[in-house]
C-alpha positions as CSV (number, residue, x, y, z in Angstrom):
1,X,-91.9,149.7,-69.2
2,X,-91.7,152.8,-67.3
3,X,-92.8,154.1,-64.4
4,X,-94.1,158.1,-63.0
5,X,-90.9,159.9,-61.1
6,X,-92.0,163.1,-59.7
7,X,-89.7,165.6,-59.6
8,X,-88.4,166.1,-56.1
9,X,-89.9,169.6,-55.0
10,X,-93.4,167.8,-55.7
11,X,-96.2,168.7,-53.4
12,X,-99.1,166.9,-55.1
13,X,-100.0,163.5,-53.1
14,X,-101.7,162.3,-55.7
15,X,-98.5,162.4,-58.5
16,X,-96.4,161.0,-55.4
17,X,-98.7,157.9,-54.2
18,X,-99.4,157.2,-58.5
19,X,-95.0,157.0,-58.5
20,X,-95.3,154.7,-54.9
21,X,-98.3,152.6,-56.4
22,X,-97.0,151.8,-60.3
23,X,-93.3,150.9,-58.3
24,X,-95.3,148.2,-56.5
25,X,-96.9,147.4,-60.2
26,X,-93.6,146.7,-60.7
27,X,-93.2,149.7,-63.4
28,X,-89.5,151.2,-63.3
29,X,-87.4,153.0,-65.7
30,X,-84.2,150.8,-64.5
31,X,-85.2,148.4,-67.5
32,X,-84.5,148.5,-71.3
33,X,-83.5,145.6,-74.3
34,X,-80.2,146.0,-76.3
35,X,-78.9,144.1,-79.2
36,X,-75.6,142.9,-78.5
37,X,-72.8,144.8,-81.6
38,X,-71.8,142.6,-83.9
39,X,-68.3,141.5,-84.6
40,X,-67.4,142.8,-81.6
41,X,-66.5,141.2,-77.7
42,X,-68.1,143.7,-75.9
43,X,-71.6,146.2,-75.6
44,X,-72.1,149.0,-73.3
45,X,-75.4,150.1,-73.0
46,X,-76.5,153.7,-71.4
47,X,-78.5,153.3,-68.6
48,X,-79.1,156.6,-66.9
49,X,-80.3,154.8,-63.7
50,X,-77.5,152.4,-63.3
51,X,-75.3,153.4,-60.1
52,X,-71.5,151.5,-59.4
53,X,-73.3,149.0,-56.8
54,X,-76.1,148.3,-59.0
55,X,-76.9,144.3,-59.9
56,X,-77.5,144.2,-63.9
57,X,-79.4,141.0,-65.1
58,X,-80.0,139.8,-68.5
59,X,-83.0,137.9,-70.3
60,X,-82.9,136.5,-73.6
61,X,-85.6,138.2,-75.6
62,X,-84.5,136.9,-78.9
63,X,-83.9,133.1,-79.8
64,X,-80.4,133.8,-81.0
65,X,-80.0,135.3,-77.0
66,X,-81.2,132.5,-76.1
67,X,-78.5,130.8,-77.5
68,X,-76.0,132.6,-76.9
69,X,-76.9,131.6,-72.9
70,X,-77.3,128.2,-73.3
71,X,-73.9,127.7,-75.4
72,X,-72.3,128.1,-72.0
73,X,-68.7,129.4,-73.3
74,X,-70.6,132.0,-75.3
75,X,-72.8,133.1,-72.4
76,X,-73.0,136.9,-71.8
77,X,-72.2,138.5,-69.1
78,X,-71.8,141.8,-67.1
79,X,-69.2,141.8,-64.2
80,X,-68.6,143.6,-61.3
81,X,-66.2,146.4,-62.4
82,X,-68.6,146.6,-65.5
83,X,-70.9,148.6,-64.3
84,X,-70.5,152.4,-63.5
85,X,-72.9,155.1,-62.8
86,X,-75.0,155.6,-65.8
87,X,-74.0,152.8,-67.6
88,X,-72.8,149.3,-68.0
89,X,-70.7,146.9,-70.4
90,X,-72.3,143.1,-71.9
91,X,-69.4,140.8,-72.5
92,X,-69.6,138.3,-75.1
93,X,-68.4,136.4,-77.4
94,X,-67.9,138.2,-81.1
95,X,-70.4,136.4,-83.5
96,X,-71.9,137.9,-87.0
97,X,-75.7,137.5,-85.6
98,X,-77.2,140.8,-85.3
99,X,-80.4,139.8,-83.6
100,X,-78.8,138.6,-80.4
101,X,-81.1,140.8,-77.8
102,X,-81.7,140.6,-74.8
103,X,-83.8,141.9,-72.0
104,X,-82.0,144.0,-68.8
105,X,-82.9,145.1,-65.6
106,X,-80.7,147.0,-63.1
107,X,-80.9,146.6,-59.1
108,X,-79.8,149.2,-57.0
């Protein structure tokens, strides 16, 4: 999903209340999927809208993500000094499945 983002010299009300309106839609281009690598302990996933103090969450969108959350010692995660401007790093556990993918949404 992704939202309208007028460039910021934009005079037209009509492009600025269309970016206001689909943000309460709840369209935004701080959201993406990625498939966790394989054989590996860690993913970092571009996301030109993630800042430092931005909150990253994760929803399984696969059933092998699934999984991978409710096998608690397996349970993916992105911590605090994991994220950074423009990007941020999934760590998990280092498993052969290549359809482990997830749903992610970054806050602020």
């Amino acid at each position: 999903m992704s939202g309208n983002v007028p460039i910021p010299s934009e005079k037209d009300p009509f492009k600025i209340v269309r970016a206001v309106r689909e943000l309460f839609e709840g369209r935004s281009n701080a959201v993406g999927s990625v498939t966790l690598a394989v054989n590996a302990t860690s993913t970092t996933v571009t996301a030109i809208n993630c800042g430092a103090g931005s909150a990253v969450l994760l929803f399984p969108k696969t059933a092998s993500a699934a999984q991978a959350v409710a096998a608690t010692a397996d349970s993916p995660y992105v911590g605090a000094n994991d994220v950074k401007n423009g990007q941020f790093v999934i760590r998990h556990s280092s498993l052969s499945s290549t359809d482990r993918t997830f749903w992610w949404v970054a806050f602020g």
